[in-house]
C-alpha positions, -999 to +999 in steps of 0.1 A: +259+519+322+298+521+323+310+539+357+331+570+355+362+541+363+355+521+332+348+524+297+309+525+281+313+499+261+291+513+234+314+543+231+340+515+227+325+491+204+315+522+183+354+529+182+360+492+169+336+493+142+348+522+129+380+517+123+368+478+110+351+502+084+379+521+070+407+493+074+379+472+052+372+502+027+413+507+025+411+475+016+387+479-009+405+504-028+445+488-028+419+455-040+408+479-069+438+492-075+457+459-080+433+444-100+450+430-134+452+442-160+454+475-187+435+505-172+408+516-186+375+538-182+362+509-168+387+498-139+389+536-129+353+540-125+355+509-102+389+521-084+370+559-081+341+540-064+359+524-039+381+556-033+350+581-034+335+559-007+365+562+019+364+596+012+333+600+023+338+575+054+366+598+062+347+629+062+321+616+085+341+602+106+364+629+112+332+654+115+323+631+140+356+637+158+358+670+154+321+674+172+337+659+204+330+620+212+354+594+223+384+618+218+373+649+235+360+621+266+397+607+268+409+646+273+381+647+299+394+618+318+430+625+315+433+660+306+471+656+296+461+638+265+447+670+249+479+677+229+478+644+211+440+649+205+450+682+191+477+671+168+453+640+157+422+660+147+449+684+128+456+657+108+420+658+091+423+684+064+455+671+048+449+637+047+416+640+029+435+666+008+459+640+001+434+611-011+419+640-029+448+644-051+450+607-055+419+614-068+420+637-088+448+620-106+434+594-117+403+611-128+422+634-149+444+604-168+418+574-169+441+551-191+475+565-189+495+539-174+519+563-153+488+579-139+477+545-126+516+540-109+514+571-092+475+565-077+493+533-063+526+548-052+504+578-035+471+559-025+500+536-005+512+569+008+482+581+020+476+545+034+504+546+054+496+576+070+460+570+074+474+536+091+492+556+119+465+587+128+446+556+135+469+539+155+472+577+177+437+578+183+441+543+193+462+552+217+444+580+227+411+564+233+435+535+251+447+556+275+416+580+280+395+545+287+425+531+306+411+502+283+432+477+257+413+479+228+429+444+217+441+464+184+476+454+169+500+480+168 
């Protein structure tokens, strides 16, 4: 058991694998998306896979945040970092509204080319700032634990 001066490193290897998750399903979908070749019914139903099961990483994961966990103990330990933990958890609703529409795009266009530039242009978007919330609760969790989580910034 961690003491109240260091971090449980459950908490902290739950943090780690977590974000191992979603930077491997991101993956997963720019994979799909690059894949060669025309689109078709085919390649969308395989790109819609991969982006159907971030979205649903994202929602649990973000639930999870939202119920308390590693974020609402960093507040706890260092009460000052309540406005980043704030401004972090009120990032949820618009960036799964934003890989929605990325979604929604491409379900509505299956094999129009311009629909499958936009999904990259906008899933990269959406990647970029689903790159940085991660890097803020990073630093969050960092400086709640008063522990380097070895991440790359």
């Amino acid at each position: 058991m961690a003491s109240i001066d260091r971090a449980d490193p459950v908490i902290l290897s739950h943090v780690l694998a977590e974000h191992r998750d979603l930077f491997h399903l991101l993956l997963s979908v720019r994979t799909a998306l690059a894949a060669g070749g025309p689109p078709t019914v085919e390649r969308q139903t395989d790109v819609l896979a991969s982006m159907h099961a971030l979205r649903d990483h994202l929602r649990d994961h973000f639930a999870q945040e939202e119920l308390g966990g590693f974020l609402e103990e960093s507040v706890t330990r260092i009460p000052r970092l309540s406005a980043a933990v704030q401004a972090i958890l009120g990032q949820h609703p618009s960036l799964l509204s934003d890989l929605d529409h990325v979604i929604d795009h491409l379900e509505a266009a299956p094999t129009d080319p311009g629909a499958w530039e936009r999904a990259q242009h906008d899933f990269e978007a959406f990647s970029v700032r689903m790159t940085a919330h991660e890097r803020s609760e990073n630093a969050v969790v960092q400086a709640g634990y008063n522990e380097d989580l070895g991440l790359m910034e």
